[in-house]
DSSP file (Angstrom, degrees, kcal/mol; ACC not computed):
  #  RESIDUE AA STRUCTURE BP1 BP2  ACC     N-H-->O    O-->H-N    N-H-->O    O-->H-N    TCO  KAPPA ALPHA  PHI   PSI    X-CA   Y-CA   Z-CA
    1    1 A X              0   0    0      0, 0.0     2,-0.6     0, 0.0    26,-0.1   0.000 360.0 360.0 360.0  -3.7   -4.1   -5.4   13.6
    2    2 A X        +     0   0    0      1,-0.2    23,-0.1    24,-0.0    24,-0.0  -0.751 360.0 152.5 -95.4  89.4   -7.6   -5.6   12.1
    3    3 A X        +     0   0    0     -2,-0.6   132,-0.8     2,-0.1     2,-0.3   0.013  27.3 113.0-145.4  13.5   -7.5   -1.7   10.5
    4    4 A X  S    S-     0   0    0    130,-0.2   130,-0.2     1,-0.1     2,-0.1  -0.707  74.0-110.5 -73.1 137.5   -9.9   -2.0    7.4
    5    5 A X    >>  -     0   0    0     -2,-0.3     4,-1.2   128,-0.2     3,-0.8  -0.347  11.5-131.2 -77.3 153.6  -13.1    0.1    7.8
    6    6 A X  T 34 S+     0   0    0      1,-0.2    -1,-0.2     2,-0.2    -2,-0.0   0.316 108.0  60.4 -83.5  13.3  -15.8   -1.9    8.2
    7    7 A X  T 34 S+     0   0    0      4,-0.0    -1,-0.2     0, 0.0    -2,-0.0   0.283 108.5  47.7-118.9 -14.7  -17.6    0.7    5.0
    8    8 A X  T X> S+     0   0    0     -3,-0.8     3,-1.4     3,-0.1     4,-0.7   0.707  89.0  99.1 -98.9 -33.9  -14.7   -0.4    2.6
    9    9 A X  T 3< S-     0   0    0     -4,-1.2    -3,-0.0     1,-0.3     0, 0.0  -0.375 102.1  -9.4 -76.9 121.3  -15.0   -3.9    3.3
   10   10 A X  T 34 S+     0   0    0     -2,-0.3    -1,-0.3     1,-0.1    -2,-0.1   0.712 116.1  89.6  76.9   5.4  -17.1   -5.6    0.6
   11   11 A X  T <4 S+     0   0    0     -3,-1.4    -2,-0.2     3,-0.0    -3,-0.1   0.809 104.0   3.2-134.2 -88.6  -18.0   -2.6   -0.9
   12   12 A X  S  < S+     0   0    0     -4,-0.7    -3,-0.1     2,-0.1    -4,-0.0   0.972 101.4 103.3 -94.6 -87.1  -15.2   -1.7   -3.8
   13   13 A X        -     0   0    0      4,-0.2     2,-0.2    -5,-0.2     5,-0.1   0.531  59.0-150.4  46.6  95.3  -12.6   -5.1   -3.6
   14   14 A X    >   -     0   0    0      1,-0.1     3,-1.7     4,-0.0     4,-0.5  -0.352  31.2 -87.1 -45.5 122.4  -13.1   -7.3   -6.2
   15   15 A X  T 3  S+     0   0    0     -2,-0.2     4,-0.5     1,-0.2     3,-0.4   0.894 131.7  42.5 -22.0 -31.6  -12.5  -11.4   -6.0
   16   16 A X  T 3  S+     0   0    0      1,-0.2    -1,-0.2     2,-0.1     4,-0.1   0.697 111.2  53.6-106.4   4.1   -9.0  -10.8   -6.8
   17   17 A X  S <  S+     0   0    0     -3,-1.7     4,-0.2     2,-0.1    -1,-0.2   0.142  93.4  69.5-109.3  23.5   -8.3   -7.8   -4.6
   18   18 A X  S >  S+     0   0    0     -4,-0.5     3,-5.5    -3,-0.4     4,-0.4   0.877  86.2  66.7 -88.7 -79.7   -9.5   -9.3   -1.5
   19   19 A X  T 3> S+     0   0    0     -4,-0.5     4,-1.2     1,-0.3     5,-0.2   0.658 106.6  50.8  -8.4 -34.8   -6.4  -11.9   -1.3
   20   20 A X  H 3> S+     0   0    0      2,-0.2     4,-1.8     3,-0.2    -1,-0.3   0.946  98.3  55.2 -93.2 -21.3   -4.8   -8.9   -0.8
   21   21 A X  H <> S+     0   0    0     -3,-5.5     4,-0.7     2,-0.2     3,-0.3   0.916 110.2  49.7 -35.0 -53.7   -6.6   -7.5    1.6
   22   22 A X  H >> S+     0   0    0     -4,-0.4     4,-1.9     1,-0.4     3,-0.6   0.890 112.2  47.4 -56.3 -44.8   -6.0  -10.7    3.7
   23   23 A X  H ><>S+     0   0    0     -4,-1.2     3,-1.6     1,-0.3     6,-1.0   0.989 112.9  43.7 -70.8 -24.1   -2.5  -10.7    3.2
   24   24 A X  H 3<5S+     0   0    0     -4,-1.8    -1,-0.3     1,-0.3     3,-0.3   0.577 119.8  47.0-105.5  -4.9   -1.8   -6.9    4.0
   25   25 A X  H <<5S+     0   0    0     -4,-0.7    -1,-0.3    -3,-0.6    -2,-0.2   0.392 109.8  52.3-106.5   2.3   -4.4   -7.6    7.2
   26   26 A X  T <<5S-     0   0    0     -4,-1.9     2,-6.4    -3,-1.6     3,-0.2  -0.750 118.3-119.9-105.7  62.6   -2.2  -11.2    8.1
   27   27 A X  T  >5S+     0   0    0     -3,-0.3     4,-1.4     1,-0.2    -3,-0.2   0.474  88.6 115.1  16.8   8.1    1.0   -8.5    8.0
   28   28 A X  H  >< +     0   0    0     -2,-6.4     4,-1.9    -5,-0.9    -1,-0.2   0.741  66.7  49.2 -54.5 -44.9    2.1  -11.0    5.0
   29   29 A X  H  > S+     0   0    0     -6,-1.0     4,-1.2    -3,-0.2    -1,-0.2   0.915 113.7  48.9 -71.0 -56.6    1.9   -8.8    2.2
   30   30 A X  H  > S+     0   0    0     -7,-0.2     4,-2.4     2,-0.2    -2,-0.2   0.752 112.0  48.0 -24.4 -55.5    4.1   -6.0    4.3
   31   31 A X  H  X S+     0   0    0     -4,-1.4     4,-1.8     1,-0.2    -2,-0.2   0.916 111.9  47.6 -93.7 -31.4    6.8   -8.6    5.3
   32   32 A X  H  X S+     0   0    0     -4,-1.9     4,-4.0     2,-0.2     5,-0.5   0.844 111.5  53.2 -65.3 -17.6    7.4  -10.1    1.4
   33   33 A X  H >X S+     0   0    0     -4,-1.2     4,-3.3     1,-0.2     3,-2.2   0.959 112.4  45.5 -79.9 -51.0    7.5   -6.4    0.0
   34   34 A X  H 3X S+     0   0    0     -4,-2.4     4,-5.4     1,-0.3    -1,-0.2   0.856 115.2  46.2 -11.9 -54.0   10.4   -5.7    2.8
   35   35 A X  H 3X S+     0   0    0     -4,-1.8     4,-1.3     1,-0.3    -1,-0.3   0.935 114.5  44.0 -72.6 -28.0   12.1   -8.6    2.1
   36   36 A X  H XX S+     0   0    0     -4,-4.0     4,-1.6    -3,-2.2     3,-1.3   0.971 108.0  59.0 -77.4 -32.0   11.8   -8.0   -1.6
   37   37 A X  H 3< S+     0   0    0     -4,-3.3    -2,-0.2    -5,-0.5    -1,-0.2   0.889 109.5  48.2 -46.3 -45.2   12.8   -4.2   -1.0
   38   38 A X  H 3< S+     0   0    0     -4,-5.4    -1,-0.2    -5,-0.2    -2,-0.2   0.773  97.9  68.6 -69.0 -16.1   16.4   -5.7    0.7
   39   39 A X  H << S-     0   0    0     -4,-1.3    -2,-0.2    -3,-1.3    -1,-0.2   0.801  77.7-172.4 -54.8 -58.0   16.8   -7.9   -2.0
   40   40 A X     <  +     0   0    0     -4,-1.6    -3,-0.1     2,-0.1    -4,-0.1   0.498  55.5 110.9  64.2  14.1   17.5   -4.8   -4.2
   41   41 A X        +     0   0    0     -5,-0.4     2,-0.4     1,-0.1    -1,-0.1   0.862  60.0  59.5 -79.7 -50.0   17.3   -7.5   -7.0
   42   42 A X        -     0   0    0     -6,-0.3     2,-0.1     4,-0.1    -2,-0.1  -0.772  65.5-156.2-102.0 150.4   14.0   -6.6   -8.9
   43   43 A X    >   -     0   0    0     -2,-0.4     3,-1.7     1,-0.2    14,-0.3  -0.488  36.1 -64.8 -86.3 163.9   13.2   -3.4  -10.6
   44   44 A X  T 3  S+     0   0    0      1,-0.3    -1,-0.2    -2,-0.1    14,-0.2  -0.047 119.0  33.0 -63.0 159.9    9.9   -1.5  -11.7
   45   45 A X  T 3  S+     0   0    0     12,-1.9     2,-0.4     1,-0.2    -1,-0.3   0.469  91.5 119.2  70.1   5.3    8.1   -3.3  -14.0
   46   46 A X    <   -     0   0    0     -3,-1.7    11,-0.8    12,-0.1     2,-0.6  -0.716  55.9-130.3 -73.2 137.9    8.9   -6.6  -12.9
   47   47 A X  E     +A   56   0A   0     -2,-0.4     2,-0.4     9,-0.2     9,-0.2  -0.735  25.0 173.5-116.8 146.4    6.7   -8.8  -11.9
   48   48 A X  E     -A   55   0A   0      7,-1.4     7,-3.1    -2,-0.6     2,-0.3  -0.927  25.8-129.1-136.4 149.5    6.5  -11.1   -8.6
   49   49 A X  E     -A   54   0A   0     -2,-0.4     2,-0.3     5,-0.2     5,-0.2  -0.617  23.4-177.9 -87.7 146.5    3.8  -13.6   -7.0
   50   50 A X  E >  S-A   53   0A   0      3,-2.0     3,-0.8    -2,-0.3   -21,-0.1  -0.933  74.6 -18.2-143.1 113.5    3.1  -13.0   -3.4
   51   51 A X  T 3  S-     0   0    0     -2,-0.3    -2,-0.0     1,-0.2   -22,-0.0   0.668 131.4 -48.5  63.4  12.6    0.4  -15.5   -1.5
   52   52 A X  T 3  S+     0   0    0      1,-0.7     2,-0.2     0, 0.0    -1,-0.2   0.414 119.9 110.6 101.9  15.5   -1.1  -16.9   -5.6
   53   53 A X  E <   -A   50   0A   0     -3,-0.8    -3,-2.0   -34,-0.1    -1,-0.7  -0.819  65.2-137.4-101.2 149.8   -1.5  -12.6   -6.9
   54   54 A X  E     -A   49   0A   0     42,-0.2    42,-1.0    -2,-0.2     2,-0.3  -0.939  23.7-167.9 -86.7 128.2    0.8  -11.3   -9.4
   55   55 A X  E     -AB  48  95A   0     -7,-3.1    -7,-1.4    -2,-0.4     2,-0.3  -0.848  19.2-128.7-109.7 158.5    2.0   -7.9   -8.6
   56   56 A X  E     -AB  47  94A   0     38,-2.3    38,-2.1    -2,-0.3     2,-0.2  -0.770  32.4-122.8 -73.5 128.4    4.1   -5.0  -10.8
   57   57 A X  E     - B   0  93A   0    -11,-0.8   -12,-1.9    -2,-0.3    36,-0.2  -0.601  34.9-140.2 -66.3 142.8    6.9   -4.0   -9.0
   58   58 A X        -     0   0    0     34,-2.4     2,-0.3    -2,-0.2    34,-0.3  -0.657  10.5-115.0-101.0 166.1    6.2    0.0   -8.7
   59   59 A X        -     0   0    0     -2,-0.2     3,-0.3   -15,-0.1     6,-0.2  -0.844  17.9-162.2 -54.0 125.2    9.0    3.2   -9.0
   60   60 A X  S    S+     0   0    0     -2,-0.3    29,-0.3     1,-0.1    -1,-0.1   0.521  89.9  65.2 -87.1 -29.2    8.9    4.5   -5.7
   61   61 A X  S    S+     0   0    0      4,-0.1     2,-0.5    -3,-0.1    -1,-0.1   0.405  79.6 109.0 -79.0   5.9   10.4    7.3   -7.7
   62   62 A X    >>  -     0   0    0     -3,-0.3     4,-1.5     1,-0.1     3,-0.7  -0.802  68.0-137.5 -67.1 112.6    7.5    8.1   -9.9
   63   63 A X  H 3> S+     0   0    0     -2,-0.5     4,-1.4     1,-0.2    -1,-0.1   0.616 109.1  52.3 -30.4 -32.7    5.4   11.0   -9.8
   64   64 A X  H 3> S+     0   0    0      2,-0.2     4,-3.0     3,-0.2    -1,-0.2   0.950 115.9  42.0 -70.9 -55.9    2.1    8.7  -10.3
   65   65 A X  H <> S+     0   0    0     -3,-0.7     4,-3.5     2,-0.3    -2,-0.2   0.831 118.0  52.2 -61.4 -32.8    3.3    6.2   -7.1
   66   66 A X  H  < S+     0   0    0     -4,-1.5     5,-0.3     1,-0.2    -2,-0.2   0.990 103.0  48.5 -39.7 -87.6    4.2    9.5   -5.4
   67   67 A X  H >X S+     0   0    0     -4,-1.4     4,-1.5     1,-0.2     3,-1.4   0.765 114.1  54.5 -47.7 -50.9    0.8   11.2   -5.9
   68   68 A X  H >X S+     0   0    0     -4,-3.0     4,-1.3     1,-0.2     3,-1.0   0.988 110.1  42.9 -38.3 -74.7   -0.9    7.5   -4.3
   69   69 A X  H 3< S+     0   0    0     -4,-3.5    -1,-0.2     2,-0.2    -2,-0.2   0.235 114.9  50.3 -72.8  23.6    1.1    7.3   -1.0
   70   70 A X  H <> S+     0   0    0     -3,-1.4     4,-4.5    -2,-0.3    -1,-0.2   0.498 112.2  52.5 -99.1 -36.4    0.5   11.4   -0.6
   71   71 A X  H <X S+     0   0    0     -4,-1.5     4,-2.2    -3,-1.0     3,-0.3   0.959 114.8  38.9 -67.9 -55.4   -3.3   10.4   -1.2
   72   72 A X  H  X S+     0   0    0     -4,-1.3     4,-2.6     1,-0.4    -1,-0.2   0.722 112.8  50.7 -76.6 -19.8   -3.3    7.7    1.4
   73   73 A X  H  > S+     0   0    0     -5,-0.2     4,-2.9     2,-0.2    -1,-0.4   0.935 113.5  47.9 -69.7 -40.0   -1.5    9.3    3.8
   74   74 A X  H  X S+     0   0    0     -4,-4.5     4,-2.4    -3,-0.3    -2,-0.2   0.916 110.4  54.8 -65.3 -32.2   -3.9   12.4    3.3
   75   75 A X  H  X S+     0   0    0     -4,-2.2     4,-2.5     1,-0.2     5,-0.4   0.969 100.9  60.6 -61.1 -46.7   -6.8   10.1    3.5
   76   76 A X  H >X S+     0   0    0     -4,-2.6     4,-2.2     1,-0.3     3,-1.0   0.904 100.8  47.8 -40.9 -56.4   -5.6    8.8    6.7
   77   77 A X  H 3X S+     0   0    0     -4,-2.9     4,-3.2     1,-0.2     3,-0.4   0.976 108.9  60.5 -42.0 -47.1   -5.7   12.1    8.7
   78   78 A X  H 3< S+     0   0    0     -4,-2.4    -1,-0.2    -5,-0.2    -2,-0.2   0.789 115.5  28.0 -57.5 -17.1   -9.1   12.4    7.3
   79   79 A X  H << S+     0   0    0     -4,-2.5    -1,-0.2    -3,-1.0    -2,-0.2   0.667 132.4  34.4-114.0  -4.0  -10.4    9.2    8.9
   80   80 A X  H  < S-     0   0    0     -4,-2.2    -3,-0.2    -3,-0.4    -2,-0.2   0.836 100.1-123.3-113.2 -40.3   -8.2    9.0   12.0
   81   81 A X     <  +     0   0    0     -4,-3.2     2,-0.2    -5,-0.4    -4,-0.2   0.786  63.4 147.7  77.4  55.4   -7.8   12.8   12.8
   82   82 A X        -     0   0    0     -6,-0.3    -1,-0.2    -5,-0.3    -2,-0.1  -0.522  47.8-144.6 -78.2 178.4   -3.9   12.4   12.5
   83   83 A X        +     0   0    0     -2,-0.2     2,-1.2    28,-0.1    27,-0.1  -0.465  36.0 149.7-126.4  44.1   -1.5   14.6   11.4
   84   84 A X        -     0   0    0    -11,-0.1     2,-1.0   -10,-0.1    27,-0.2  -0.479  35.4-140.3-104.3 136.5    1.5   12.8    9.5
   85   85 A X        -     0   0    0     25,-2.2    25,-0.2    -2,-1.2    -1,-0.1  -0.593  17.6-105.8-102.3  85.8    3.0   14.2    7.3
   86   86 A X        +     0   0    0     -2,-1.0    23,-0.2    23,-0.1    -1,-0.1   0.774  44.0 154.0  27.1  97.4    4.3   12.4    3.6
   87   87 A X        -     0   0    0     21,-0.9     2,-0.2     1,-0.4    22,-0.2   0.746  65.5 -40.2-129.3 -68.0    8.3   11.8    3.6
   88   88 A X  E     -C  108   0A   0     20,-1.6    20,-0.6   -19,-0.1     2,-0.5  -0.870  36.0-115.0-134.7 172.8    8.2    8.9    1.1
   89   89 A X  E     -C  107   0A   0      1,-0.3    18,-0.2   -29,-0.3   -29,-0.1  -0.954  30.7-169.2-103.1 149.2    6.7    5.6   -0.5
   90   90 A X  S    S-     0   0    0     16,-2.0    -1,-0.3    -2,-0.5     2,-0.1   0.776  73.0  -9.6 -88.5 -95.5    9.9    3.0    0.4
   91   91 A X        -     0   0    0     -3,-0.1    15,-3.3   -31,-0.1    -1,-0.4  -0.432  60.9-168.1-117.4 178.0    8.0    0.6   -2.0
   92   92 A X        -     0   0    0    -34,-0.3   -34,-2.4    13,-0.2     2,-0.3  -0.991   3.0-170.7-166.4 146.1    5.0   -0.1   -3.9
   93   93 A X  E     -B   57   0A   0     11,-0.4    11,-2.1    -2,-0.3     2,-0.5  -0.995  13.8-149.7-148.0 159.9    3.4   -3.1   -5.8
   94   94 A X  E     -BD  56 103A   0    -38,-2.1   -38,-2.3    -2,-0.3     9,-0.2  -1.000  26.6-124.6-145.2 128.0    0.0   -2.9   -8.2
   95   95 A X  E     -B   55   0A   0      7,-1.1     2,-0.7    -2,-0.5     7,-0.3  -0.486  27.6-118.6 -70.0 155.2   -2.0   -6.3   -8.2
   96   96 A X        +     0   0    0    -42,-1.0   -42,-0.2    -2,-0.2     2,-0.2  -0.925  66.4 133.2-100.0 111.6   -2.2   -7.3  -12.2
   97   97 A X        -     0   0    0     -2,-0.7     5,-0.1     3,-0.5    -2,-0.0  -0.751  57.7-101.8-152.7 153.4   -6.4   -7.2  -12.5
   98   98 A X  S    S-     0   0    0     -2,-0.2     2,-1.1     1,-0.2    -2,-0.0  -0.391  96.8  -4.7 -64.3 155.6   -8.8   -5.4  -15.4
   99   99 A X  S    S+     0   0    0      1,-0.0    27,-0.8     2,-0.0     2,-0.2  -0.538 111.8  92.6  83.2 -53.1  -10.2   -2.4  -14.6
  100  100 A X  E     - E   0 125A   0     -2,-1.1     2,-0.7    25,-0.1    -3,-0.5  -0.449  54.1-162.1 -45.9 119.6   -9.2   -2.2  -11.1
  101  101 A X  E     + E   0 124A   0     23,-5.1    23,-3.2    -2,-0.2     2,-0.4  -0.984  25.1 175.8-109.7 118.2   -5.4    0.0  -10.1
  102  102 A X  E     - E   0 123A   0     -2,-0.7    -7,-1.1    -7,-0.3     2,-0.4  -0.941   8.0-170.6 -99.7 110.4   -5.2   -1.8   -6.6
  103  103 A X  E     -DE  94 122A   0     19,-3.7    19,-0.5    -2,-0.4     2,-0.3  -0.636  16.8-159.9 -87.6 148.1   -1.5   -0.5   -4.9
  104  104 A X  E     - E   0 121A   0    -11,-2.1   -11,-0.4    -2,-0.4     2,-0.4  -0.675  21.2-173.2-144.7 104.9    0.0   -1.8   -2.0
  105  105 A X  E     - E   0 120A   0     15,-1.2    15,-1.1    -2,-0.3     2,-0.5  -0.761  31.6-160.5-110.8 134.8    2.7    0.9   -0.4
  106  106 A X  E     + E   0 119A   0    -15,-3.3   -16,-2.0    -2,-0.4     2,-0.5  -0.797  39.6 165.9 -90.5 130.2    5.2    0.8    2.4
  107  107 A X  E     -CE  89 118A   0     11,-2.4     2,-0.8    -2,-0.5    11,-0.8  -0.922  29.4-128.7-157.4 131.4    5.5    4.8    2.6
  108  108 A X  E     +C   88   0A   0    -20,-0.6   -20,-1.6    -2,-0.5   -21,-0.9  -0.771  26.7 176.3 -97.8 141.2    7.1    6.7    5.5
  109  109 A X        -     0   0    0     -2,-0.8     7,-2.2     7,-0.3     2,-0.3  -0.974  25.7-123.1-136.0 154.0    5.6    9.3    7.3
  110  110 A X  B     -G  115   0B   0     -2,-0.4   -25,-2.2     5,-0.3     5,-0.3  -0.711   6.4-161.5 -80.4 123.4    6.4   11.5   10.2
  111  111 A X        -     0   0    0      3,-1.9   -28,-0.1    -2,-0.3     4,-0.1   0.375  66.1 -87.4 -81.2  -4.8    4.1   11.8   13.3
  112  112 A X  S    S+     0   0    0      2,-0.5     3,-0.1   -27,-0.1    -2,-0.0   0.035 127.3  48.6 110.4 -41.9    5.7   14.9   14.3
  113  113 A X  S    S-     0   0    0      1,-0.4     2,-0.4     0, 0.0    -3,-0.1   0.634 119.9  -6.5-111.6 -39.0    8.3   13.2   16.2
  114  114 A X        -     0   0    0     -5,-0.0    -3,-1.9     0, 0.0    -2,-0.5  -0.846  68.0-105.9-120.0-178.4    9.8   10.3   13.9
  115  115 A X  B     -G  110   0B   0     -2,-0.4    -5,-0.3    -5,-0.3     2,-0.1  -0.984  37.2-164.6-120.8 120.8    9.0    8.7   10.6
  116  116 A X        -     0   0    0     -7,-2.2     2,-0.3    -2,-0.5    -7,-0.3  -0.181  29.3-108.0-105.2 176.2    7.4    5.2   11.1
  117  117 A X        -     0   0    0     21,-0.3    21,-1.2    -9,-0.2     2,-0.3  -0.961  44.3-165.6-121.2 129.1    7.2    2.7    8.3
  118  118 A X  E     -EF 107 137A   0    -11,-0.8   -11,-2.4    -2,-0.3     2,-0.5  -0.821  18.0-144.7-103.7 167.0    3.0    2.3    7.0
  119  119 A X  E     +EF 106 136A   0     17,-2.8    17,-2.1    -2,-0.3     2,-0.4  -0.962  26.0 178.4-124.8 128.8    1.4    0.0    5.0
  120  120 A X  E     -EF 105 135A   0    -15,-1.1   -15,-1.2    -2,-0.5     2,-0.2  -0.957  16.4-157.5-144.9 141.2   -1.6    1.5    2.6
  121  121 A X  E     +E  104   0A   0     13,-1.4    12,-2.8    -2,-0.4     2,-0.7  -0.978  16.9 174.1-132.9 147.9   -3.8    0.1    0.2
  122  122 A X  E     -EF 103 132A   0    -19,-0.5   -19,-3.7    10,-0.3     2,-0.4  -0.886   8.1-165.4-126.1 120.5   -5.2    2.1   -2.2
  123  123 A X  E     -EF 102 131A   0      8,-3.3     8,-2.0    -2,-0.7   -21,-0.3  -0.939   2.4-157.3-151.1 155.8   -7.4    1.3   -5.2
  124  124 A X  E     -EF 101 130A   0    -23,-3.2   -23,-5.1    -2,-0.4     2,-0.6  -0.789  27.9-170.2-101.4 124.3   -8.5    2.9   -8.3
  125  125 A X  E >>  -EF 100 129A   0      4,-0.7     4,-2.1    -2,-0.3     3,-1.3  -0.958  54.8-122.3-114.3 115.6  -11.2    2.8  -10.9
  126  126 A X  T 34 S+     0   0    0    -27,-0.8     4,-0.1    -2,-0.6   -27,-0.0  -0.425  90.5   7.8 -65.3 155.1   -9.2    5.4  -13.1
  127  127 A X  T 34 S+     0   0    0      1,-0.2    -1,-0.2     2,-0.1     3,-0.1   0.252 136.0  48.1  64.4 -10.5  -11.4    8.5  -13.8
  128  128 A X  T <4 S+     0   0    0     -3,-1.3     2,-0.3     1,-0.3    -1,-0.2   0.770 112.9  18.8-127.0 -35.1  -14.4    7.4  -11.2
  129  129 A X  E  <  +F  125   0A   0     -4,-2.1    -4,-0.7     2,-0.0    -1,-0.3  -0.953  32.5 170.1-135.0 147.4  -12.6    6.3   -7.9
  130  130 A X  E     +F  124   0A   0     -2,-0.3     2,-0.5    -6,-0.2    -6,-0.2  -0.763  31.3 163.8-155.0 106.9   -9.5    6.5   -5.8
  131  131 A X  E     -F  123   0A   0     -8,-2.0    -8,-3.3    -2,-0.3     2,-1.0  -0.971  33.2-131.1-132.9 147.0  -10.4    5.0   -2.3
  132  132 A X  E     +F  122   0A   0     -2,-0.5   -10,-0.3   -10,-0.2     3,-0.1  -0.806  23.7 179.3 -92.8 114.0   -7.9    3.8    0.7
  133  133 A X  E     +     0   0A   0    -12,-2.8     2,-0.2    -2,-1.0  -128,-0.2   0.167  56.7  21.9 -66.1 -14.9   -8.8    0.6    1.8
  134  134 A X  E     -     0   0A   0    -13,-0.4   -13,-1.4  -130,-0.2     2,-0.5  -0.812  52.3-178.3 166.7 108.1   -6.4   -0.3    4.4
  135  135 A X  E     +F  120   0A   0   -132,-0.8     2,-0.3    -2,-0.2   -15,-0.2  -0.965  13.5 156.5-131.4 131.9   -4.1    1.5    6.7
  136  136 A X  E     -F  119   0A   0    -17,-2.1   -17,-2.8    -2,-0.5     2,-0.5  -0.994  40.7-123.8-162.8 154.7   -1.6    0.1    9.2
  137  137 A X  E     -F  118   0A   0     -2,-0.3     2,-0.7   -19,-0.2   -19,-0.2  -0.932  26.4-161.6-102.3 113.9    2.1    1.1   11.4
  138  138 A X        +     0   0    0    -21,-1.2     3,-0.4    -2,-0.5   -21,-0.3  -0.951  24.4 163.7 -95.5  96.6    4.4   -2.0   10.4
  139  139 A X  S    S+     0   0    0     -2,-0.7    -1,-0.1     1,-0.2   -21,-0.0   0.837  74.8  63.4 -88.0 -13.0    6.9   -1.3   13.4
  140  140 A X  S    S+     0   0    0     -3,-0.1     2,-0.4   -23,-0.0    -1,-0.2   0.375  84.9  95.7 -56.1   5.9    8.1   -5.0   12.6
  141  141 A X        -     0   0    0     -3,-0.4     2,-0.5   -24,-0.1    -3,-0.1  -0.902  59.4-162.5-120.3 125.6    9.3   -3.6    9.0
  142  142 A X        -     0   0    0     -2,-0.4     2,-0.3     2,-0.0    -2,-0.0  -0.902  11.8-161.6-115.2 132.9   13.1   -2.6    8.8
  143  143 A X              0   0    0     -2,-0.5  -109,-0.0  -106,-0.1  -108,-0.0  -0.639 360.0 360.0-113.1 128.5   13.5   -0.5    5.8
  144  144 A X              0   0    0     -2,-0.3    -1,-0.0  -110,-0.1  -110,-0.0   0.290 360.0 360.0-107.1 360.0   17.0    0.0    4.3
């Protein structure tokens, strides 16, 4: 399940954006956003703790959150030589820390043959960086 590059690792990730690594590489991070995604209880701009982070709940329906989970998916082809192709983010959470936009997205894409459920993280030094960090197929993650 271990799907961080070993070039990312230690490199951009701050002290408070490691904790998420771990959780979104323990599938932890993955299974609270589901659960909170069935919930249908909070909205964007709320905020919830997940493993001792606060996260922003995102708009999946935002042009900004969009334009992330297109980016990660694109990065992915580039480092795996896939082909999937962008059908949505389901959800989306941004860790609360300065300077750093750390994301964490459930986003479906199509292999060609179905649409699977992924897990991306993606973070951002606005105006200087946008790198994906973290790529993984949650087939354990039931979507509504």
């Amino acid at each position: 399940m271990d799907q961080v590059p070993t070039n990312c690792m230690g490199k951009l990730p701050s002290a408070e954006v490691d904790p998420m690594l771990n959780l979104a590489k323990e599938g932890t991070l993955w299974k609270e956003m589901a659960d909170l995604k069935a919930q249908n209880t909070l909205s964007a701009g709320q905020q919830v703790e997940i493993g001792g982070s606060i996260f922003n709940i995102l708009n999946p329906k935002d042009p900004a959150v969009i334009e992330i989970g297109k980016f990660a998916v694109d990065e992915q082809n580039k480092k795996a030589g896939t082909n999937l192709q962008f059908v949505e983010v389901a959800t989306g959470l941004k860790l609360n820390v300065p300077v750093i936009n750390a994301y964490a997205l459930l986003i479906r894409a199509n292999d060609g043959q179905q649409t699977q459920v992924y897990g991306a993280v993606v973070v951002e030094v606005p105006v200087v960086l946008k790198q994906l960090l973290f790529w993984i197929f949650v087939p354990y993650i039931s979507l509504p």
